[in-house]
C-alpha positions, 0 to 999 in steps of 0.5 A: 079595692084601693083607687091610686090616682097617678099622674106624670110630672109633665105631659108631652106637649100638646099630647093630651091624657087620658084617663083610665080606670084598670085593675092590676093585680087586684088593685083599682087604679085610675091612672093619668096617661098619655094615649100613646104609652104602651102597657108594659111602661105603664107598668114598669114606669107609672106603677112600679111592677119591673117583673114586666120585662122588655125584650124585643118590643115587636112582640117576638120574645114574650118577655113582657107577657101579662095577663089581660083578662085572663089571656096572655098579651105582649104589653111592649106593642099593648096600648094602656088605654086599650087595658082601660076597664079590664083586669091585668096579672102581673107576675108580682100578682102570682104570689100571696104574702105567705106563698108562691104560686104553683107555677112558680114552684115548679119553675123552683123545683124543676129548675125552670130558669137561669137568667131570669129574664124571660120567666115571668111572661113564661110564667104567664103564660102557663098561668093561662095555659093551666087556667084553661087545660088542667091537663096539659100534655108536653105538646100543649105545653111547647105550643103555649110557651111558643110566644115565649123565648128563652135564650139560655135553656132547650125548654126542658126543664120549662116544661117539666115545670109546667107540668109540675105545676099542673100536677100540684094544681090537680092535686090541690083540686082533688084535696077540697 
């Protein structure tokens, strides 16, 4: 794994950093930072992953969505001290080289977006979801996405491409 050190031009005054060992999308980085930057800054600003979107900062749209450890967190009110040791999926993680996630298929094929800005915490989100429930019915679905919004579609075509996905993922499971 590549150890990137980053470091800011100039401290706030009289702030002290602190620095942290964090791994992001399968990337070691040890990063310089003052205690108070939150998570989705960090991201956006020190290492340049603007799929992290800032919506509302109190937590309420799910736009800033990234995976910790597996679990979806809001990195707009996440210090990135706290990310400190652990694992962070971005969305610019979901994806190889050659080719989309399934989940990022499904938002494809279902027409699971329009503006864009709230699809990569749903994205997550259902990442996390499909992790943990192969399986999931509609109703699954809706209740993981309920920390998400959307302010363009009714959530239909988000499920369904939850659901797609979920089914290509099972399929793939079965093929091996």
């Amino acid at each position: 794994m590549t150890i990137v050190h980053e470091v800011r031009d100039e401290p706030a005054a009289g702030v002290p950093e602190r620095r942290i060992t964090v791994t992001v999308n399968g990337a070691r980085r040890v990063v310089e930072c003052e205690p108070r930057l939150l998570l989705s800054h960090l991201l956006r600003q020190g290492l340049r992953l603007t799929g992290t979107h800032m919506g509302c900062d109190t937590t309420n749209c799910g736009a800033c969505t990234v995976l910790l450890d597996g679990t979806p967190v809001k990195s707009c009110t996440m210090l990135a001290v706290q990310a400190d040791g652990h694992e962070v999926t971005t969305v610019e993680g979901l994806a190889t080289a050659s080719e989309l996630h399934p989940v990022q298929e499904g938002f494809r094929e279902e027409h699971g977006l329009q503006c864009g800005f709230c699809t990569p915490g749903m994205m997550l989100a259902s990442k996390a979801l499909l992790d943990r429930d192969p399986d999931p019915s509609e109703e699954d679905v809706r209740w993981a996405l309920s920390g998400n919004l959307c302010r363009c579609t009714g959530y239909q075509n988000i499920v369904k491409s939850v659901l797609w996905a979920a089914a290509k993922l099972r399929s793939e499971r079965e093929d091996q």
